[in-house]
C-alpha positions in Angstrom: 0.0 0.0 0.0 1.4 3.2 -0.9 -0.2 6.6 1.1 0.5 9.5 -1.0 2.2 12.3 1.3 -0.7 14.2 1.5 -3.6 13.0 3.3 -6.4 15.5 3.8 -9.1 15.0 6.2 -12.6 17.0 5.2 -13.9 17.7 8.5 -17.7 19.1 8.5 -17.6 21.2 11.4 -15.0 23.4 9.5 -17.1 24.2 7.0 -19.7 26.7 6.8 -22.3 24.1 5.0 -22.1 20.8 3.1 -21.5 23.2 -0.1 -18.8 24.6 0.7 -17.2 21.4 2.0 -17.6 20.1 -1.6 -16.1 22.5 -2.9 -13.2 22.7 -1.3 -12.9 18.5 -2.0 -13.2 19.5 -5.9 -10.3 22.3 -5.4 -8.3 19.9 -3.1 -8.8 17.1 -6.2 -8.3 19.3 -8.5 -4.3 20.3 -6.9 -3.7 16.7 -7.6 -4.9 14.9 -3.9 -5.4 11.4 -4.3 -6.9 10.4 -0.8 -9.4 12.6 1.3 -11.0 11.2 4.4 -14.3 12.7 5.2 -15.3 13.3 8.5 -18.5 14.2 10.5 -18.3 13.9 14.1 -22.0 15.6 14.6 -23.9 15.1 11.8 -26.7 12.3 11.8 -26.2 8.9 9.8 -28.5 10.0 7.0 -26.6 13.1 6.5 -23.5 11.9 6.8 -24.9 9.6 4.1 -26.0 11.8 1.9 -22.5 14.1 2.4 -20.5 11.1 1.4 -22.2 9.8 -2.0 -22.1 13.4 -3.0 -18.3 13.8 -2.4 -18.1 10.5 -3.9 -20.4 11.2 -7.0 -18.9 14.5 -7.5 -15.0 13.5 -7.2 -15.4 10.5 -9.1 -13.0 7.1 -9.0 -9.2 9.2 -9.4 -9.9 10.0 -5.7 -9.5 7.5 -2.9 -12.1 8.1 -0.4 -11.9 7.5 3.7 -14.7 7.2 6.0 -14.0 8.0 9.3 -15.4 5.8 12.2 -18.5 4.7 10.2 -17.9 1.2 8.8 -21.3 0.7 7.8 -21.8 4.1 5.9 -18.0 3.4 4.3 -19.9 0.7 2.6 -23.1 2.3 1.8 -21.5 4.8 0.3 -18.7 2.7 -1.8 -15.8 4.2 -0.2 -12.4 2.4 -0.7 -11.1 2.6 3.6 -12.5 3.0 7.1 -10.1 5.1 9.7 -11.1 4.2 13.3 -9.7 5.7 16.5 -9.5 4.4 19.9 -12.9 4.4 20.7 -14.8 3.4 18.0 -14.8 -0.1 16.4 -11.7 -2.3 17.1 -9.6 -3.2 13.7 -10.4 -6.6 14.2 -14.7 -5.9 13.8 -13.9 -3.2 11.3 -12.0 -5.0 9.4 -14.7 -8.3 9.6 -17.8 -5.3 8.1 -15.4 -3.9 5.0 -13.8 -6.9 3.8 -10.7 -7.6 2.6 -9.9 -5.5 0.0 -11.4 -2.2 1.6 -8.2 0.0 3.4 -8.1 -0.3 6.7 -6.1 2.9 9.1 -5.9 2.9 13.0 -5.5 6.2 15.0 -2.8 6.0 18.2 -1.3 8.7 20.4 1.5 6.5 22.0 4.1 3.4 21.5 1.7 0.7 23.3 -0.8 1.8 21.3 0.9 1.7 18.0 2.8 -1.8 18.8 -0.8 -3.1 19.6 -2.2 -1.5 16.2 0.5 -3.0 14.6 -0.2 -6.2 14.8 -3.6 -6.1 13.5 -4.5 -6.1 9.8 -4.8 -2.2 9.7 -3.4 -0.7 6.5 -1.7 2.1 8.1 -1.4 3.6 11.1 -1.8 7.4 12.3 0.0 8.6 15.1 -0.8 12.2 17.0 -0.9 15.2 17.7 2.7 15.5 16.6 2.0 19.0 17.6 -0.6 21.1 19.7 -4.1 21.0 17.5 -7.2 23.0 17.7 -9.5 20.6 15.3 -10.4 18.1 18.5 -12.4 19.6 22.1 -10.4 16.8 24.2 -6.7 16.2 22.2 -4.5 13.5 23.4 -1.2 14.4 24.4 1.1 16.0 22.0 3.6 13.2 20.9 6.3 15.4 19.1 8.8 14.4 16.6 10.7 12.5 19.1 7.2 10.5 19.7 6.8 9.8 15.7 10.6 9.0 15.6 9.8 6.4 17.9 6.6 5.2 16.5 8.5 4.5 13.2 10.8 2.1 15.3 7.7 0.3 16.2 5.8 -0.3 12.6 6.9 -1.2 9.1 2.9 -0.4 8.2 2.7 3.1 6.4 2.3 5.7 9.4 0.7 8.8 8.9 1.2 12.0 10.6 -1.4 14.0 12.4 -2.2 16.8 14.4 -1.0 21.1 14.1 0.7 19.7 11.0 1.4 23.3 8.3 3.3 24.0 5.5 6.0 25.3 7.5 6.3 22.1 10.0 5.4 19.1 7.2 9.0 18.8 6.0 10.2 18.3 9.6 7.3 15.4 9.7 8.6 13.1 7.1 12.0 13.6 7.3 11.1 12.2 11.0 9.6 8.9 9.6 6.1 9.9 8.4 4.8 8.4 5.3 1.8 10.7 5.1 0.9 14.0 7.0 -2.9 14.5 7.6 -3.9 17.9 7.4 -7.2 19.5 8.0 -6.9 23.5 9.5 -4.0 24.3 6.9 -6.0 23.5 3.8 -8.9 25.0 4.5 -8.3 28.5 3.0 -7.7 28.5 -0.3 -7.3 24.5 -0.3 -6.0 24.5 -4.0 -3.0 26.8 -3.5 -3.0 25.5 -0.2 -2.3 22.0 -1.1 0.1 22.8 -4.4 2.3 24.8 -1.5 1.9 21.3 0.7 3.0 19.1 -2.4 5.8 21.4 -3.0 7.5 21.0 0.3 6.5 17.5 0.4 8.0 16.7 -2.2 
């Protein structure tokens, strides 16, 4: 499995309304991102629903699409990966709804929670906050580079990076062992520009 170094996560409550949500998934596709993961940590199954056929309708099959948490609406809406956190569904469940075939990620914010990710049949694995966030009410600790370092010791899976991650920091993240950075505040003006600047410094 290869992650491409930019993972963008569309979360909801960033957005104004569902329009401009999908519109900033069209300019994100558009400055060449291959994987989004949408996210909806308020909205109600149906909507959520309804959210994710439309990003899926509307960005068509160049653009790999992530549910987060819901493993039955990653299905209903033909999404190609699930990304669960601690406390939602254990990889093991997930992984028995989706299927084989279907990519699989894990969240962690520490080594005993990585090692114990690891051995499961998750896809990839996310560690964070590398650095101090503002996109979750209750963050875990931040784990820093020294954390991801560490992290990278622990897993040959693809690890992505998460968590106060900006253009001016993302370099920093995969030259300490990230595969993938997940991004959601710094994309959200301007995404297009936004994400070009990201690929650039990625690269």
């Amino acid at each position: 499995m290869l992650l491409p170094r930019l993972y963008p996560i569309l979360d909801a409550g960033c957005f104004a309304d569902a329009n401009a949500m999908f519109a900033a998934a069209e300019e994100l596709a558009a400055a060449g991102c291959t994987l989004l993961q949408y996210r909806n940590k308020s909205g109600s199954a149906r909507q959520m629903l309804d959210q994710a056929r439309a990003l899926r309708s509307r960005l068509g099959p160049n653009v790999k699409l992530v549910m987060n948490d819901r493993a039955d609406l990653c299905l209903a809406a033909q999404y190609d990966g699930l990304h669960v956190g601690q406390d939602d569904l254990s990889p093991e469940c997930a992984r028995r709804i989706i299927g084989p075939n279907r990519w699989l990620g894990v969240s962690t914010h520490n080594p005993e929670q990585l090692a114990e990710a690891d051995k499961t049949t998750a896809d990839y694995l996310a560690i964070g906050p590398i650095f101090a966030t503002s996109s979750k009410a209750n963050p875990d600790p931040v784990v820093g580079l020294e954390g991801l370092r560490r992290a990278r010791e622990l897993t040959r899976k693809p690890l992505v990076a998460i968590g106060g991650i900006i253009r001016a920091n993302a370099r920093s993240v995969i030259e300490a062992g990230a595969d993938s950075v997940a991004v959601i505040s710094d994309l959200l003006r301007d995404p297009r520009k936004s994400a070009e600047e990201f690929f650039r410094v990625l690269e």
